[in-house]
C-alpha positions as CSV (number, residue, x, y, z in Angstrom):
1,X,8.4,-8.5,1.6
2,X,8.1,-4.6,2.0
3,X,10.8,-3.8,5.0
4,X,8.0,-0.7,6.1
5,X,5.4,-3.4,6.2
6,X,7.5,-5.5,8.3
7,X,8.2,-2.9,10.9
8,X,4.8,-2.4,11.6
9,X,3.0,-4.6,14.5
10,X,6.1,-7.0,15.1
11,X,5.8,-7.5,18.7
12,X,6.5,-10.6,21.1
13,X,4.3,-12.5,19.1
14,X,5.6,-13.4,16.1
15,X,2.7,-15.8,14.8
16,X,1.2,-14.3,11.5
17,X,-2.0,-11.9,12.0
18,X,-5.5,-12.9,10.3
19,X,-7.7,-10.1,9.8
20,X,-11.6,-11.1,9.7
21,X,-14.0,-8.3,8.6
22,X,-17.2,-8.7,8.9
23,X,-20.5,-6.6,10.3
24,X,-22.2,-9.6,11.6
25,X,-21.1,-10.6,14.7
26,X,-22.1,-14.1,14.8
27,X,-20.2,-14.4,11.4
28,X,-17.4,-13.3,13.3
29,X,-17.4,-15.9,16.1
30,X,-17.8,-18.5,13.1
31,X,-15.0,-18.2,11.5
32,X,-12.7,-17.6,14.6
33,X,-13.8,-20.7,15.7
34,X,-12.8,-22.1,12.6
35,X,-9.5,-20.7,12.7
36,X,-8.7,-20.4,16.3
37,X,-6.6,-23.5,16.7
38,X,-4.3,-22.2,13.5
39,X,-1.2,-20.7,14.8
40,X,-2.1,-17.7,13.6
41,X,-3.4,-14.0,15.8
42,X,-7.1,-13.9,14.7
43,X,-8.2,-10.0,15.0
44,X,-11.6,-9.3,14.1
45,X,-13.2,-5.7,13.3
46,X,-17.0,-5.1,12.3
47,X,-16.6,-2.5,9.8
48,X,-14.2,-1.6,6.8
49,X,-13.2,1.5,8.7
50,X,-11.9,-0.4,11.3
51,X,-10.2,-3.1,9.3
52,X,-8.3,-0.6,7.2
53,X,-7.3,1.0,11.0
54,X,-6.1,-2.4,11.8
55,X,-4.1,-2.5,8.2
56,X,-2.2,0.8,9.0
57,X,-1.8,-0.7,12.6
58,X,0.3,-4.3,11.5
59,X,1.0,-6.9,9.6
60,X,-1.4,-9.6,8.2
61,X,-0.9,-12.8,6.4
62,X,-4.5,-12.6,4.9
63,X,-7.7,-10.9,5.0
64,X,-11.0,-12.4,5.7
65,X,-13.2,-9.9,4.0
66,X,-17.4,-9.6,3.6
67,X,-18.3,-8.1,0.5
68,X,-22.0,-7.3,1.8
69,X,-21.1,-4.2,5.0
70,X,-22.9,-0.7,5.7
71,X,-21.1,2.1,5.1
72,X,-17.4,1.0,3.2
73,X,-18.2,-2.8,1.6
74,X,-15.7,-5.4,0.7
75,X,-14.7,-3.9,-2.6
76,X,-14.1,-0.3,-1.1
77,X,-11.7,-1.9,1.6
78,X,-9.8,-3.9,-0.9
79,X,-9.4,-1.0,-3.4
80,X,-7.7,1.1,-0.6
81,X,-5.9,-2.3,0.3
82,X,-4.0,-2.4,-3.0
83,X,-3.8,1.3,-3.6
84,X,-1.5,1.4,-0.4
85,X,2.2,0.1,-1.1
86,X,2.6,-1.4,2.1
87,X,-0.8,-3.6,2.0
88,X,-1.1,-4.2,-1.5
89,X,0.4,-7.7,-1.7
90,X,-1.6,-8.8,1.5
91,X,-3.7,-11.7,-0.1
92,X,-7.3,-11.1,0.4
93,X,-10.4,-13.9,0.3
94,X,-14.1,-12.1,0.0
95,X,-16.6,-13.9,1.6
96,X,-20.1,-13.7,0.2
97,X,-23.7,-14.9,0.2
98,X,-23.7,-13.6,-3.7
99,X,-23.4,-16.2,-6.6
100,X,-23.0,-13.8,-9.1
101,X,-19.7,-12.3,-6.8
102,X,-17.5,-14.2,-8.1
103,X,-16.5,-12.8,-11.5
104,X,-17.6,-9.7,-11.1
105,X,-14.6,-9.9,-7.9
106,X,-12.1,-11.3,-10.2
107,X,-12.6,-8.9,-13.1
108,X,-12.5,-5.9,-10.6
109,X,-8.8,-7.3,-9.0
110,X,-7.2,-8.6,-12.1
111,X,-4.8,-10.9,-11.3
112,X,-4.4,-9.5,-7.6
113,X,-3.7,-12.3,-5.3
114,X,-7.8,-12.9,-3.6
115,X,-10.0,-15.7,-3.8
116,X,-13.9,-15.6,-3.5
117,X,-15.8,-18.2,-1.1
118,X,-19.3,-18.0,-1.0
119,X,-21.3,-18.8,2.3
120,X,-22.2,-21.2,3.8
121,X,-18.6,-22.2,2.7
122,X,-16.7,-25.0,3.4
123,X,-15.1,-25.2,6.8
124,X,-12.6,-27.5,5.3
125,X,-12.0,-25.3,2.2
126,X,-11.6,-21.9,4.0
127,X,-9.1,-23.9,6.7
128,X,-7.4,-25.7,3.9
129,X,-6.8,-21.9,2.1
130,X,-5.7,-19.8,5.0
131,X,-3.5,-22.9,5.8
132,X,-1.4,-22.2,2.8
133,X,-1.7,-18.5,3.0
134,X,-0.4,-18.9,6.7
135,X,2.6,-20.9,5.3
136,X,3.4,-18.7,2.1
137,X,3.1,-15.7,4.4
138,X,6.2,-17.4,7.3
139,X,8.1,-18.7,4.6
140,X,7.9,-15.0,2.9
141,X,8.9,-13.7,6.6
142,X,11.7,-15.9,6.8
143,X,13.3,-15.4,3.3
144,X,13.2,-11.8,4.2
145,X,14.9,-12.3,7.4
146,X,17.5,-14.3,6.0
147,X,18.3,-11.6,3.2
148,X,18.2,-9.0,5.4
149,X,20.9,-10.9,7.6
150,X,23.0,-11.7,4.3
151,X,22.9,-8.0,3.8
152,X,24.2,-7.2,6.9
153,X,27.1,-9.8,6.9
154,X,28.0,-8.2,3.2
155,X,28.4,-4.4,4.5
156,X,30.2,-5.7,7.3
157,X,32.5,-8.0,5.0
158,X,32.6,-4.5,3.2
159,X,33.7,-2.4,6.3
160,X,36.3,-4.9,7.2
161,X,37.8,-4.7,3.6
162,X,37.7,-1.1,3.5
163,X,39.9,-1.3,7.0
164,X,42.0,-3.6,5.7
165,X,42.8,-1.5,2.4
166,X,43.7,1.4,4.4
167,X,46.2,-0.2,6.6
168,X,49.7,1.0,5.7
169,X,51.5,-1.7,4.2
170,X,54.6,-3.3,5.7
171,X,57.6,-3.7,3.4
172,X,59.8,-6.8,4.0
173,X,62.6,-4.9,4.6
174,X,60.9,-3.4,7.8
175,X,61.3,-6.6,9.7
């Protein structure tokens, strides 16, 4: 994981952030009340504008994302997504009323980490994905943490060394 990306949005609450885009309101209230009793902050913007705000404001395990929006769709948000290092790896799952979406997503992405669900979807099926993006995401967060801690014992195992190197050295006959 990115250490800029980490710094951003870390506060007392260190659950991991869902982002739901979506211009319809009731769409919205849907899916956080699918969601809600994850452990996992649900923040929910109406407008690609506003979700790529919230994307230069913190951290998010996984995007919720409409294709079908006014002004900036689903594609347009995720093409800024991965063009900006420090979002690029957040995974992303379109949500769309479009049967023909799904290839057309995939061939635009590559092999970028997204999925497609088309609605009505599957409350089971969207819980059972963010479920393991939720859990990829922590254990992602944690490895990082732990590295970043090893790194800090090595350069201090490396300061201590340098001290010791530089003390004089004691001859025997000195005692």
């Amino acid at each position: 994981m990115n250490g800029h990306i980490r710094d951003r949005g870390r506060d007392r609450d260190d659950r991991p952030s869902v982002l739901l885009v979506d211009d319809v309101e009731a769409n919205l209230v849907a899916l956080t009340g699918l969601l809600e009793d994850m452990d996992c902050r649900i923040v929910r913007v109406r407008s690609g504008n506003d979700a790529l705000r919230q994307l230069l404001k913190r951290e998010f395990a996984v995007i919720l994302l409409d294709i079908q929006m006014p002004e900036m769709d689903g594609y347009e948000v995720a093409h800024y997504a991965r063009d900006n290092p420090a979002t690029r790896e957040i995974p992303i799952i379109f949500l769309t009323a479009s049967r023909e979406t799904d290839e057309r997503v995939l061939r635009a992405f590559g092999p970028a980490p997204l999925d497609v669900l088309s609605k009505p979807m599957s409350p089971v099926i969207l819980r059972s994905k963010v479920r393991v993006l939720l859990d990829l995401y922590t254990t992602k967060r944690r490895l990082a943490d732990a590295v970043e801690a090893h790194d800090r014992a090595l350069a201090e195992l490396a300061e201590a060394r340098a001290l010791l190197d530089n003390l004089p050295e004691r001859s025997p006959e000195a005692e």
